[in-house]
C-alpha positions as CSV (number, residue, x, y, z in Angstrom):
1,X,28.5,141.5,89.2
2,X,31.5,139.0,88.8
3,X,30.9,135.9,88.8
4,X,32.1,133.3,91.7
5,X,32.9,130.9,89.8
6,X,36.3,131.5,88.6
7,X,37.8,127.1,89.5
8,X,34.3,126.0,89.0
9,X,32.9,126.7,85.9
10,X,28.4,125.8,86.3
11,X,28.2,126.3,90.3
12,X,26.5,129.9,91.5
13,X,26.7,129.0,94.9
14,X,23.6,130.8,95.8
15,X,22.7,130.7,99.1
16,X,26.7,131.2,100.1
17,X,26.4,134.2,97.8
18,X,23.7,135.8,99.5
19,X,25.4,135.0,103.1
20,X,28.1,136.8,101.7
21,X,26.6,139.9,100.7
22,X,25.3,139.9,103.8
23,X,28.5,140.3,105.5
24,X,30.4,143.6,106.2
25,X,33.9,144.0,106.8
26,X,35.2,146.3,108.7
27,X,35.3,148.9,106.7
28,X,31.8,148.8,105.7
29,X,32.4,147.1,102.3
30,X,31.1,143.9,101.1
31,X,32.6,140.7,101.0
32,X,32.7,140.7,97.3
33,X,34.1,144.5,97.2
34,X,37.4,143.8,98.7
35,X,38.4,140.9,96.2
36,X,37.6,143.7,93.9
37,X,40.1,146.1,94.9
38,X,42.9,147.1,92.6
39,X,46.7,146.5,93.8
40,X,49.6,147.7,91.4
41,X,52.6,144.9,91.5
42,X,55.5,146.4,92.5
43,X,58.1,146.6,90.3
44,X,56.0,145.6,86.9
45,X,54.9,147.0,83.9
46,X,51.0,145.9,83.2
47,X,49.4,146.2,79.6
48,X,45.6,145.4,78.6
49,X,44.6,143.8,75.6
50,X,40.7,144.0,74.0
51,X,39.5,141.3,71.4
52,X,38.5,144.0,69.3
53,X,41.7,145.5,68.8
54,X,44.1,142.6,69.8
55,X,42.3,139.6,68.7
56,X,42.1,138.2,72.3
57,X,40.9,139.8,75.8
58,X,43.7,139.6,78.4
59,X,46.1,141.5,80.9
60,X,50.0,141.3,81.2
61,X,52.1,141.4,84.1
62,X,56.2,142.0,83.3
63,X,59.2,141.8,85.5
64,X,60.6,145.5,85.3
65,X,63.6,144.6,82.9
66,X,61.8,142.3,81.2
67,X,62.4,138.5,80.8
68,X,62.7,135.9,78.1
69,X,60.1,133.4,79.5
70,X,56.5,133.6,79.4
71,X,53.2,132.4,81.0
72,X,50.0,132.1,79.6
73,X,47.6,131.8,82.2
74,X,44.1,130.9,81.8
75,X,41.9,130.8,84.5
76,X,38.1,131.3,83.4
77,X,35.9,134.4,82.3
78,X,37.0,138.5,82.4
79,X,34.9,139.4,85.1
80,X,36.1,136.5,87.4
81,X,36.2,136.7,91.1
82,X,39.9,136.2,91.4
83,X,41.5,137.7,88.1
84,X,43.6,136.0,86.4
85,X,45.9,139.5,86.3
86,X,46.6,138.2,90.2
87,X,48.3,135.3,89.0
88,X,50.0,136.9,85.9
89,X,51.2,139.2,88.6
90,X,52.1,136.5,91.0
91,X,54.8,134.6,87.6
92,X,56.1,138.3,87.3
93,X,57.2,138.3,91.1
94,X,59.3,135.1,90.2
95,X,60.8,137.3,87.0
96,X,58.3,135.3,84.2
97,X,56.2,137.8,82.3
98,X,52.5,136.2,83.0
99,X,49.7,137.2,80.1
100,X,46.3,136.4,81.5
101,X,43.8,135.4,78.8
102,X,40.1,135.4,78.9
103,X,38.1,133.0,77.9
104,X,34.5,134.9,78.0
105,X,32.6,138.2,79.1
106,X,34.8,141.4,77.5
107,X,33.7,142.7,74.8
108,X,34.1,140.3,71.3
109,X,33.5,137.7,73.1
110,X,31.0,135.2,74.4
111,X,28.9,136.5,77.3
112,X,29.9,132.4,79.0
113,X,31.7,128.9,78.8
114,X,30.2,128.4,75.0
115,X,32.1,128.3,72.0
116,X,35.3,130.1,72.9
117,X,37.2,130.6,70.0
118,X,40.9,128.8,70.9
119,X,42.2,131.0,67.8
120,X,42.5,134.1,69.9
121,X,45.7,132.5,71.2
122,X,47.2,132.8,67.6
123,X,47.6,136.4,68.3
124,X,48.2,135.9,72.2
125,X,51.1,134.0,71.4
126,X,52.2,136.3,68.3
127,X,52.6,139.1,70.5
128,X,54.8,137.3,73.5
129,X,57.0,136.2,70.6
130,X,57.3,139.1,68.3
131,X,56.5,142.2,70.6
132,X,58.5,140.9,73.7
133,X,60.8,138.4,72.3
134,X,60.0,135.4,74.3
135,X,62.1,132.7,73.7
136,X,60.4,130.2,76.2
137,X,56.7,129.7,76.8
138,X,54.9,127.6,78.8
139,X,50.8,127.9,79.1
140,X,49.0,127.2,83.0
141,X,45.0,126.6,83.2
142,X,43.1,125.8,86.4
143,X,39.9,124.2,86.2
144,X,38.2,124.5,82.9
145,X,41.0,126.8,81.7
146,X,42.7,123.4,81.5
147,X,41.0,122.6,78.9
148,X,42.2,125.7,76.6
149,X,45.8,125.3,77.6
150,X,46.0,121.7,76.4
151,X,43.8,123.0,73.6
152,X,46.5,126.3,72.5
153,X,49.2,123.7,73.1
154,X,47.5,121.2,70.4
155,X,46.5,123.6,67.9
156,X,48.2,126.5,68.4
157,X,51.8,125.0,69.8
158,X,54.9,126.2,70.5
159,X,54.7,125.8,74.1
160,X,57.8,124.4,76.5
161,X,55.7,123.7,79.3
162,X,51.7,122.7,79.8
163,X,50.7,123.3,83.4
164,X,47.2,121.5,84.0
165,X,45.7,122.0,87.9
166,X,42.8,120.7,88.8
167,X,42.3,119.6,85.2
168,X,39.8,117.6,83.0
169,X,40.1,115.4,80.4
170,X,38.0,116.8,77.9
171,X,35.7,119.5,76.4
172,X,32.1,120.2,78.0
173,X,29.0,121.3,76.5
174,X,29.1,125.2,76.4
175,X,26.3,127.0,79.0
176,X,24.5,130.1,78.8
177,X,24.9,132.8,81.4
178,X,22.6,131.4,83.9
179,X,25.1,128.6,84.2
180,X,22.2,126.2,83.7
181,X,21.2,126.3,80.2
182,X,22.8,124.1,78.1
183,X,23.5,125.2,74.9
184,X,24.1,121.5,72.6
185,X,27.3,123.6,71.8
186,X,30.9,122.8,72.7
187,X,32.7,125.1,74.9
188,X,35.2,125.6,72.6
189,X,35.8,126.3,68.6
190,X,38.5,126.3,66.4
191,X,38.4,127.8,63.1
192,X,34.4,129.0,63.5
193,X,33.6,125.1,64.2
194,X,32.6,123.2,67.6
195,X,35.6,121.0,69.0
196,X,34.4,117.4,70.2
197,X,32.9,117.6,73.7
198,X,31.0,115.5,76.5
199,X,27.6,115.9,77.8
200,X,27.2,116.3,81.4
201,X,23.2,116.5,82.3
202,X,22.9,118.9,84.8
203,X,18.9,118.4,84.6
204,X,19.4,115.3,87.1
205,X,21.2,117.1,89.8
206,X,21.9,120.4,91.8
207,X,25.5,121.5,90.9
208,X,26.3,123.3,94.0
209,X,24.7,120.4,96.4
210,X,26.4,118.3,98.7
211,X,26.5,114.6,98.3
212,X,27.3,111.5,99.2
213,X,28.8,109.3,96.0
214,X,30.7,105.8,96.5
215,X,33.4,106.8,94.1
216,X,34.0,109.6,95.5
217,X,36.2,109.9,99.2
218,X,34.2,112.8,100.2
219,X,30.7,114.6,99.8
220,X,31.0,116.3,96.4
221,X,28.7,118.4,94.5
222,X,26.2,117.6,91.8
223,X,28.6,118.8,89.6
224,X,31.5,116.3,90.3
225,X,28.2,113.4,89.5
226,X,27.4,114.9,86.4
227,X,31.4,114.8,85.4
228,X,31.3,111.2,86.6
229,X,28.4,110.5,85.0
230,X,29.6,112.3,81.5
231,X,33.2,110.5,82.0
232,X,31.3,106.9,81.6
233,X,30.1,107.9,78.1
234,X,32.7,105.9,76.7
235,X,32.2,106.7,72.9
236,X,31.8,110.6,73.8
237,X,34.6,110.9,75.9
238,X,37.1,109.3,72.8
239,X,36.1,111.7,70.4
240,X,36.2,114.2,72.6
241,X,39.5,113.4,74.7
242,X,42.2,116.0,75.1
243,X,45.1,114.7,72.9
244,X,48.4,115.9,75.6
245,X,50.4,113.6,73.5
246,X,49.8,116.1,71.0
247,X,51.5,119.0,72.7
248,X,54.9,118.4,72.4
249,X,55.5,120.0,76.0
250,X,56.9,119.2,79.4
251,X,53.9,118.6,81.4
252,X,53.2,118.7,84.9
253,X,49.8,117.6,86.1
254,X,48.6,119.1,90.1
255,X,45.0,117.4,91.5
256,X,43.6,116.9,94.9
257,X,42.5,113.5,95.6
258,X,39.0,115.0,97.5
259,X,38.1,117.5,94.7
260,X,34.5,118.8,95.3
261,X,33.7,120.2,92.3
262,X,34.9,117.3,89.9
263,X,37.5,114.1,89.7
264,X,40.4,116.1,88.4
265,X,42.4,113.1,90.1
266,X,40.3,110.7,87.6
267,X,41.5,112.7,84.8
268,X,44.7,113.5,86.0
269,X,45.4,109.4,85.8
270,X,43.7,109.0,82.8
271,X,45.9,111.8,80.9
272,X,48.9,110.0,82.4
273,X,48.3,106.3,81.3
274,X,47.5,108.2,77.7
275,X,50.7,110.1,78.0
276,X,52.5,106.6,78.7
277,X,50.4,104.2,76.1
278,X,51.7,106.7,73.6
279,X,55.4,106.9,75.1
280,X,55.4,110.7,75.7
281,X,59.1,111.3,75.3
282,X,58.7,114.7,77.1
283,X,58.8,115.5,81.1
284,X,55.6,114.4,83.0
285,X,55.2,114.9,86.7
286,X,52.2,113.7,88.2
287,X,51.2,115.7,91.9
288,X,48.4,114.6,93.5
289,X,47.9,116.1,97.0
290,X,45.9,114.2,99.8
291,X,42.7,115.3,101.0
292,X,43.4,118.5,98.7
293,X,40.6,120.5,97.9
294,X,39.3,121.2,93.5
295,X,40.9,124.7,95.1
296,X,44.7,123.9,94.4
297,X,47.3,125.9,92.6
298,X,49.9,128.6,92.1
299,X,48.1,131.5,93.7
300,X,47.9,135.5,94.0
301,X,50.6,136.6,96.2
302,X,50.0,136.6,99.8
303,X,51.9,139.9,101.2
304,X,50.4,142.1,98.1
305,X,46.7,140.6,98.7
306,X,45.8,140.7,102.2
307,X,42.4,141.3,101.9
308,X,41.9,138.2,99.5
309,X,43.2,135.8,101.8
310,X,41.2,137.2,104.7
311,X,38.6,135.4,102.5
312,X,39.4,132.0,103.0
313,X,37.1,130.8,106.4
314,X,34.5,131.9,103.7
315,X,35.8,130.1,100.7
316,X,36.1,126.8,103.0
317,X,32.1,127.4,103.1
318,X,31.6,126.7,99.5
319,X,35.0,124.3,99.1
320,X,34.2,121.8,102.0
321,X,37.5,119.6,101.5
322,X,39.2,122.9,102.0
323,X,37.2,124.1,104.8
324,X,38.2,120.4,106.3
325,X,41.4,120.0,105.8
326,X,42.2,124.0,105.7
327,X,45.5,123.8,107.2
328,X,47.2,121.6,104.7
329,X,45.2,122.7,101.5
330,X,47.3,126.0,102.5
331,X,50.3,124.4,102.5
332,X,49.3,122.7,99.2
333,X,49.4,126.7,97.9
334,X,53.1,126.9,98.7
335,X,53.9,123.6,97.6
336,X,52.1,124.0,93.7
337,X,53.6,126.7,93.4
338,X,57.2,125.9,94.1
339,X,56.6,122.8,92.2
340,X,55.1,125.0,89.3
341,X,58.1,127.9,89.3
342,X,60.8,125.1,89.2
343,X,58.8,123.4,86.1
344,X,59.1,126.5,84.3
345,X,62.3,127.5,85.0
């Protein structure tokens, strides 16, 4: 079964799960079986990659012609509700070859968020350059795959632009399958060994309940307390802190300012007073949408997935500041991603 939880990383979701499954379309499908149908871009050539064979897990999407700018896009695990070959395809549409790149669940690699080796996007990157002779790349991650952009940007470099939505600010404690069971690991290596990370104790709360908080400017989640609560640990969070400064690229940073699932605003600010304490001499745009929802972004396109977007009354059940403010978390859509093409090109 794939997994909901492609912009929040530790939140099942269960009881909206089940009401989903419990829903037929017309058609007599489930919910869940229409986001999984296959659509073919028009006018692109798609390629697969395996970690056994490749040295990282991932799926390409490239303008028929070609093109001499890349994506990276790096969204969350390979069985992911919304793939992450939907927005490969969707920076293809715009003529920018997009390589999607899993973090977990294909084959070599782990089965969830823990220890994610950041070196597969040696060879990610070695193929744009040598095999189609990209001459500019830039790397996009939503959510936790925020966290492995600014990471392949820092260790791995050689990237124009670093596209962070709904972003935080530093490395979590890797979790097993169940999306409960902390593992004492980081989410992410580097050379075989764990990369600093924070502790966020999800023992106190329910992830995927509904809460008051009074720094918060909505109800969020458990989650978005734990993140708070983990973002206090002062000592944890500066050995652990995303070094952006580090990246030598043109950054553009997109949060909502009523994320549910946790404060990518906080972080957002905090990465820019960095950026500015350390006199970044690249680019840095700072978006930060009101009442937008953790769901935020360049998405799939619209015309090509029809079905996908008949989800979203649904997906405002789970995403409450989108199901509130619907109407303008749409337009938010339109707006990233114009904001996002023109960064890149």
């Amino acid at each position: 079964m794939r997994e909901w939880s492609i912009f929040v990383p530790f939140i099942h979701f269960k009881e909206d799960l089940a009401y989903f499954k419990s829903l037929k379309s017309l058609t007599g499908e489930y919910i869940f079986g229409i986001l999984l149908n296959k659509f073919d871009g028009a006018n692109m050539i798609h390629e697969n990659f395996n970690f056994m064979e490749h040295g990282f897990a991932g799926h390409l999407a490239e303008p028929d012609g070609g093109s001499d700018r890349a994506v990276i896009v790096v969204m969350g695990g390979e069985q992911s509700l919304l793939p992450g070959i939907k927005f490969a395809e969707r920076f293809a549409d715009y003529g920018i070859t997009g390589l999607s790149v899993s973090l977990f669940g294909a084959e070599g690699l782990p089965d969830s968020p823990n220890q994610v080796p950041l070196d597969m996007f040696i060879p990610a990157v070695k193929y744009l350059r040598e095999e189609k002779h990209i001459d500019r790349l830039s790397i996009y991650g939503q959510s936790m795959g925020s966290i492995f952009a600014v990471l392949a940007a820092t260790y791995v470099g050689g990237f124009e632009n670093l596209i962070m939505v709904s972003p935080t600010h530093v490395p979590f404690e890797g979790t097993l399958k169940d999306k409960k069971t902390m593992t004492g690991h980081s989410v992410a290596t580097w050379k075989g060994l764990d990369l600093p990370f924070v502790k966020a104790d999800f023992s106190k709360v329910k992830a995927a309940k509904y809460q008051k908080h009074p720094d918060a400017k909505c109800k969020v989640t458990g989650m978005w307390v734990a993140y708070h609560d983990a973002y206090h640990d002062n000592d944890a969070v500066e050995r652990a802190k995303l070094h952006v400064e580090k990246t030598g690229a043109r950054v553009l940073l997109i949060a909502g300012d009523e994320d549910e699932a946790w404060p990518s605003e906080y972080s957002v600010k905090l990465i820019e007073e960095d950026l500015k304490k350390a006199n970044y001499d690249k680019d840095v745009k700072v978006i930060i949408y009101p009442h937008g929802s953790h769901l935020n972004g360049l998405m799939p396109n619209r015309e090509r997935e029809k079905k996908l977007y008949r989800m979203i009354p649904f997906i405002g059940l789970m995403y409450r500041t989108f199901g509130k403010f619907r109407k303008v978390n749409l337009s938010y859509f339109e707006k990233s991603e114009k904001e996002i093409i023109e960064w890149i090109n």
